[in-house]
N, C-alpha and C positions, 0 to 999 in steps of 0.2 A: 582597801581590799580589792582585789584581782579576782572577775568572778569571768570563767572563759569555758565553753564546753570546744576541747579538743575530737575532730572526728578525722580517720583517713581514709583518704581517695584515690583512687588509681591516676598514672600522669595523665594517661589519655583523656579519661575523663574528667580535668579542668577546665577543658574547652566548653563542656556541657554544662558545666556548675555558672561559667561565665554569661552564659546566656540564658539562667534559668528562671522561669517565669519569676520568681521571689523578687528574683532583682529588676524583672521590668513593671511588676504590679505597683510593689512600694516604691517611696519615694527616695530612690537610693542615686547616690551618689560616687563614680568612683575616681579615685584619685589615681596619678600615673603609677602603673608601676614602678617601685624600686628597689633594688639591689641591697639588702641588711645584710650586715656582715659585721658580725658578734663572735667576738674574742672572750671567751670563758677562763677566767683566772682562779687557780687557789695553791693552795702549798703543796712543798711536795708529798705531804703526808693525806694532801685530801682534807685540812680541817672544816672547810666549808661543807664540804660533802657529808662528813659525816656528821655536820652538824646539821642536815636538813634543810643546808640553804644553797643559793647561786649564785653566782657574781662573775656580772659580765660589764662591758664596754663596747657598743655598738654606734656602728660607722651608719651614720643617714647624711650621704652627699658632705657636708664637710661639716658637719653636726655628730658630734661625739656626745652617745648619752649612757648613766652609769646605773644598773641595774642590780638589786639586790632582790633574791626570792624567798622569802621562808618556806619550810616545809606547811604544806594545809593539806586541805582534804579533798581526795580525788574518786571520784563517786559517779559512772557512768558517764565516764568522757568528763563531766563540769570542774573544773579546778577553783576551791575559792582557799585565796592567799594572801598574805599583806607582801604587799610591793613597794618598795620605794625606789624612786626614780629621780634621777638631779643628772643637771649637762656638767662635763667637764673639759677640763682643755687640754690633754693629753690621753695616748692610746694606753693607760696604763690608767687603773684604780687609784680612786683618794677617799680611804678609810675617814678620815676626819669628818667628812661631808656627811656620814651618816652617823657619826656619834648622838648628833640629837633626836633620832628620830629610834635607836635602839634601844633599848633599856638594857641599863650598865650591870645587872646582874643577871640577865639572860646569856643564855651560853652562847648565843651570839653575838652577843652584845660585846664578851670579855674579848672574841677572837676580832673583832673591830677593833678596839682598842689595844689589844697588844702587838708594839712594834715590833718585836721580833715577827709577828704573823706579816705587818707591813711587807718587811724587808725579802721574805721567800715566798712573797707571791710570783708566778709563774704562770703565762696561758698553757691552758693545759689541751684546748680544742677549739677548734670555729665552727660558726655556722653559716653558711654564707644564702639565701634565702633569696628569692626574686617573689616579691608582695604584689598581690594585687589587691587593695583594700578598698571596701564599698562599705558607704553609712547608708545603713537602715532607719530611717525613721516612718513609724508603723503610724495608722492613724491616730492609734489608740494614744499617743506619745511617748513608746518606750521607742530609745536609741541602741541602736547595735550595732557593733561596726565588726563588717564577715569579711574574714581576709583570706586569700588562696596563695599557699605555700608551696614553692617547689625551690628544692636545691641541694645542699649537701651537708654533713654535718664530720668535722675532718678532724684526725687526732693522728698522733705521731703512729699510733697502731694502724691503722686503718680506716676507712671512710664509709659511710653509708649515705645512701639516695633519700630524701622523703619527699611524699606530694600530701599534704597535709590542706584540712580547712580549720580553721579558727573563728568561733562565735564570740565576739565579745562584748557585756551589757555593761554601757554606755549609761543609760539611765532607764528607768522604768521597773518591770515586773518580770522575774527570772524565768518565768514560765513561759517569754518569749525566745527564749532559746530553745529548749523544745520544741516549741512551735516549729520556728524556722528550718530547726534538724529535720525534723518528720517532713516540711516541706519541700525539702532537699531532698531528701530519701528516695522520695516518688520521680526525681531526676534522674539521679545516678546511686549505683550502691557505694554506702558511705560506713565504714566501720567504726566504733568507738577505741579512741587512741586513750590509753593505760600510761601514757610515758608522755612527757614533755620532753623539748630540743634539749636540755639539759641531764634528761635522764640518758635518752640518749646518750649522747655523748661519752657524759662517766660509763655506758656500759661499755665503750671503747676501753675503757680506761680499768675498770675495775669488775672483777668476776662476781654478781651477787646475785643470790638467788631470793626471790620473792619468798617469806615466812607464810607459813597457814597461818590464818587469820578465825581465832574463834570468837563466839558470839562475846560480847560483852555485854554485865547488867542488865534489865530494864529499870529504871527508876519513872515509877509514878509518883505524883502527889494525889494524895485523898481529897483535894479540891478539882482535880481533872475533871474535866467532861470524857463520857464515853468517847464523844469524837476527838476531843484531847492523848486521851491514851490509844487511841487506834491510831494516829498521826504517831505517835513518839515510838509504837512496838515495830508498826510496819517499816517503819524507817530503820529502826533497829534491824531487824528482818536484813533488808538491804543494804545493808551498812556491810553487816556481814558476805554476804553475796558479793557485791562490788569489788570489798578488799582481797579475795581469792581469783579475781579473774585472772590479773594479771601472771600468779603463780601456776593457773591452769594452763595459759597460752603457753607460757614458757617451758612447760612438762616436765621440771624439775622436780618438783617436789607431788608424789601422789596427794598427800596429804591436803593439798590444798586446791585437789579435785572432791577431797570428803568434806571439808569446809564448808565450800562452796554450795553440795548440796544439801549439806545439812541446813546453811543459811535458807536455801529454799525451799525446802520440807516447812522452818518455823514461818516463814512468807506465808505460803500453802494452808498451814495449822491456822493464823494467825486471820487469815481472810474468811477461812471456814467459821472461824470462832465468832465473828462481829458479822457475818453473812444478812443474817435476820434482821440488822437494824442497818446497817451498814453494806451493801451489797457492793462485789465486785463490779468490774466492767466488763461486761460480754468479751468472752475468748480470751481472758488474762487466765483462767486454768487450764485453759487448755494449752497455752502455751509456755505455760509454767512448768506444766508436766511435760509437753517436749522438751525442755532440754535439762530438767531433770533424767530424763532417761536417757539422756545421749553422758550425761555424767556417770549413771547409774551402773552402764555396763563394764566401765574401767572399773569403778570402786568396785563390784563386784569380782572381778577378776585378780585386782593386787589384792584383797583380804584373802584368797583362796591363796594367791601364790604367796603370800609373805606367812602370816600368825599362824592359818589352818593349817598346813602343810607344814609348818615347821613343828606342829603340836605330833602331826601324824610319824613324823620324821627322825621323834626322838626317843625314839625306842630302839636304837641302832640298825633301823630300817632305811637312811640316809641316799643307798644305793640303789634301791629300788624308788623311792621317791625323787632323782635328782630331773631325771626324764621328767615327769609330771611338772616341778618347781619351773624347770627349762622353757617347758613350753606354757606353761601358764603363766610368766612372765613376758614373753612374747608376745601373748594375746593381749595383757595385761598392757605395753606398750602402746600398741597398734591403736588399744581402747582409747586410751588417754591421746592420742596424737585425734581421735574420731574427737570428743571431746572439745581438743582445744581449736577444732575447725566451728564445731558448733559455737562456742562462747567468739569466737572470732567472726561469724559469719550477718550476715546484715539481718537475716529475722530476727537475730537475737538481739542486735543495735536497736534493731525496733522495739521492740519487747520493751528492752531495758531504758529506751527514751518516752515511751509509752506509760511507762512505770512512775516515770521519773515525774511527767509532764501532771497526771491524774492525782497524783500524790502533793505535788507543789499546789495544783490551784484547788484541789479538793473536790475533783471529778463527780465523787458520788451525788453532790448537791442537787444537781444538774436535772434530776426527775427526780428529786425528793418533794413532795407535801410540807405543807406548812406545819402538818404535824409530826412528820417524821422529824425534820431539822430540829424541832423544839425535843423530840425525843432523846435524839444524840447530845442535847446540849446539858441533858440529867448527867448527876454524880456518876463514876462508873464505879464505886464502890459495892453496892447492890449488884451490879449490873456484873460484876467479876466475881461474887459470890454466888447468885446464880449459876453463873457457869461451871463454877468451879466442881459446885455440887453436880449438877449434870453429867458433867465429863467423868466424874468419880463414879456416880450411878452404873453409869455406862458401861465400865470399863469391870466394876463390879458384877454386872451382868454377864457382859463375853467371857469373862474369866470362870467361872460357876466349873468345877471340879479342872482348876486349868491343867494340873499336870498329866491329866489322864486326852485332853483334847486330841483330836485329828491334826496335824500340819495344817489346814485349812480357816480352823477354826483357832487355835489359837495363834496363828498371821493375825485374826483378825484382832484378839486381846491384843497384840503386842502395841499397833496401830493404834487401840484403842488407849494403851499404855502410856506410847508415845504422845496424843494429844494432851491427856493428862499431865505429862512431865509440863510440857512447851506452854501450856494454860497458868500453870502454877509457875515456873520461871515467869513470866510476863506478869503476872497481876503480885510476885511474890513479895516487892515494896507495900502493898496495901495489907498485910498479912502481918499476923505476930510471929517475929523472928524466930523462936523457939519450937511452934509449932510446925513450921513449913521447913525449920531444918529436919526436923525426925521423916517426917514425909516424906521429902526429897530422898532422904539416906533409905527409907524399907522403898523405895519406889525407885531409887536409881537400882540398884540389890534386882529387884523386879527385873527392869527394863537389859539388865548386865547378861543375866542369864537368857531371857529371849531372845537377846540379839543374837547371844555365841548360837545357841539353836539355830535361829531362821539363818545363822554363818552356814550353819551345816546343812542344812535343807538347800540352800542356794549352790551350796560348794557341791553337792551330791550330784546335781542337776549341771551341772558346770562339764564335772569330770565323767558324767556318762558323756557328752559330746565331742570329749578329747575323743574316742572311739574314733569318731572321724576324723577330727581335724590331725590327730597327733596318734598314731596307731602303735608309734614305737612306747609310748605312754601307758598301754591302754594294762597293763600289768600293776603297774604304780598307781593307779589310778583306783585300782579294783582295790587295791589294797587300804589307800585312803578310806574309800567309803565305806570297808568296814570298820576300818578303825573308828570314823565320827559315827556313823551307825552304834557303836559301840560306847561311846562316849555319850552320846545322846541319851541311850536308854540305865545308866547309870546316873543320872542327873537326873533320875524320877524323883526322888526322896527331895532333894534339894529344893525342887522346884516347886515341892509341897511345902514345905515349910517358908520359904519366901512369900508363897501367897497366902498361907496363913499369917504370917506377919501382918504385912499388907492389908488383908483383910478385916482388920482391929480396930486400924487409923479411921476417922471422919476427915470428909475434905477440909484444906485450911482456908479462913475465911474470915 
């Protein structure tokens, strides 16, 4: 297993990396620079690729070595993957070498084995790399070996430059990657790299656009510890986050700028919720909620210009609405490019190594009591039954005559809604199946109809500001808002009977 936190760095600033205190405190050692230069092979059709793996042959001085990558999981810069690695004796792949170490009914395993795959293997890109590699070995005895990457990565389409660092644990405790990032950091700015030399590459090679990535399960065991299920949700939490970044940098897909925040609302929910036994780390909300709000104002924008407006739109008012659509996707744009500066930019490297770092060694312990720790270490079954009632209480409270509330006031239900949902998905493994679907279903029902509302509260407030930015708008605009104005206050009746629904159910537990 291949465990490597990929970060990038500007070319100028290798000189600085080279001589940064990290490397003169520890006991680091660096070897000569050299020249790697890996030939990336697969069919013409890409089977490797699309199987999730790599397959290369790399020149070290007159040492030829044969590399295979499977697809793993890439999680704030860290790559952990299985790797297998054997010398060969020519600039071309030998499939056979790794028959033993695949398993013959894995889908890679079959494209190893079959020689027709042999026979239309093809380099398809190089990399040609100038390394400068230093081992880390820390007092403590974890080994790391930090290599500084610069060179080029070449395909028959075209070529791209990178100046890459590479952390790689050698042996010890993974939390010294972290470390050493955040060490770095305080040198030069270092951004978190989303793509290996091989992604790269294929995107010479092949048009793809990064999928929205939604949350997946939680699964607890009813033997967990509180601090067991707060380790497994918030990782969750970020799992999702993580998997959306790279869709965000890229701007291709909105959707996986709504992901993305949505992952870090359930983070946000999710730290609030174990806050009392479990506290955060000074300044992780506050910088949670920055760059949830540099997310926030794209997603707000494409919901106005895409669903809202197409709703206002289709009463064959089209003509009047196109000016509005026009320029509210243009904001819309500009948002998401604001966006993927932020998820690109170094506070956010920090943040998310910061995240990463508290979470692997278990940060909160750190000024906890001997009684605290003993307290996290109780069942969370109790402990998510509590909650669950609470956040139910709650929510039954703010909601008290909801259809008749203020904008103000029921924001505050919806939020209060929302924790409810994100409490019950999380603890919903410790719950009787039957009961936590009905709940789910009167409580999504709930949370469907406040969103489209707070859509239109947001979009109202949107399209009074076209006024200025967008004047040739400002007609279409008017018109919008009484259409959702109008829409809004037809959905009185609706909105009573959902919380009368709703209001039937006991929390599940």
């Amino acid at each position: 297993m291949e465990r490597e936190l990929k970060l990038r760095v500007a070319n100028e600033d290798l000189g600085k990396l080279r001589n940064a205190s990290i490397l003169a405190q520890s006991e680091a050692t660096a070897g000569t620079p050299r020249l790697l230069t890996s030939t990336y092979f697969d069919t013409p059709e890409f089977s490797f690729h699309w199987c999730g793996a790599s397959l290369r042959v790399r020149s070290v001085g007159k040492e030829k070595i044969q590399t295979l990558k499977l697809e793993g999981s890439a999680k704030a810069g860290l790559f952990d993957r299985d790797e297998f690695e054997m010398p060969v004796n020519s600039d071309t792949p030998d499939l056979k070498l790794l028959c033993d170490q695949i398993p013959d009914d894995s889908d890679c395993g079959k494209l190893i084995r079959d020689e027709t795959v042999a026979a239309q293997l093809k380099p398809v890109f190089v990399t040609r790399i100038n390394r400068s590699a230093f081992e880390l070995r820390q007092p403590s005895g974890d080994e790391l070996e930090l290599a500084l990457d610069e060179g080029t990565i070449e395909a028959e389409s075209g070529s791209v430059q990178i100046a890459a660092v590479e952390l790689e644990l050698k042996q010890g405790d993974p939390d010294m990657l972290y470390r050493v990032a955040l060490e770095m950091l305080e040198t030069v700015p270092l951004r978190i790299d989303h793509r290996s030399k091989a992604d790269i590459g294929y995107a010479l090679l092949v048009a793809e656009h990064s999928e929205a990535v939604k949350a997946q399960p939680v699964r607890l065991d009813k033997r967990d510890s509180i601090e067991d299920a707060f380790c497994v949700i918030v990782r969750n939490c970020l799992d999702q986050v993580h998997a959306n970044e790279l869709g965000v940098v890229s701007g291709h897909d909105p959707s996986s700028v709504h992901q993305m925040r949505v992952g870090l609302r359930r983070l946000r929910s999710a730290l609030d919720l174990f806050a009392k036994v479990i506290p955060a780390a000074p300044g992780f909300d506050e910088e949670l909620r920055w760059i949830a709000s540099e997310l926030g104002a794209a997603r707000d924008w494409e919901v106005l210009a895409g669903s809202t407006l197409e709703h206002a739109g289709a009463n064959g008012n089209t003509d009047e609405i196109r000016p509005v659509r026009e320029a509210c996707e243009q904001i819309a744009v500009n948002n998401r490019q604001r966006a993927a500066a932020a998820v690109e930019s170094v506070r956010y490297t920090r943040l998310a190594l910061q995240l990463a770092l508290w979470l692997s060694r278990k940060g909160w312990r750190d000024e906890m009591s001997d009684e605290q720790r003993n307290a996290i270490g109780s069942p969370v079954k109790p402990f998510a039954a509590d909650v669950l009632r609470r956040r139910h209480k709650k929510l039954i409270k703010r909601g008290k005559d909801l259809a008749d509330l203020d904008d103000h006031s029921r924001h505050r239900a919806r939020i209060a809604a929302k924790k409810v949902r994100y409490a019950t998905e999380f603890f919903a493994s410790l719950c009787p199946r039957r009961v936590v679907r009905h709940y789910v279903e009167a409580l999504t029902a709930l949370q469907d109809d406040l969103g489209w509302r707070n859509d239109a509260v947001v979009a109202d407030q949107l399209l009074k500001s076209l006024l200025t930015k967008a004047p040739e708008a400002a007609s279409g605009a008017a018109f919008a808002r009484g259409f959702l104005a109008s829409r809004v206050a037809a959905d009185h009746q609706t909105l009573k009977k959902l919380w009368k629904r709703f209001k039937l159910l006991s929390s599940p537990h």
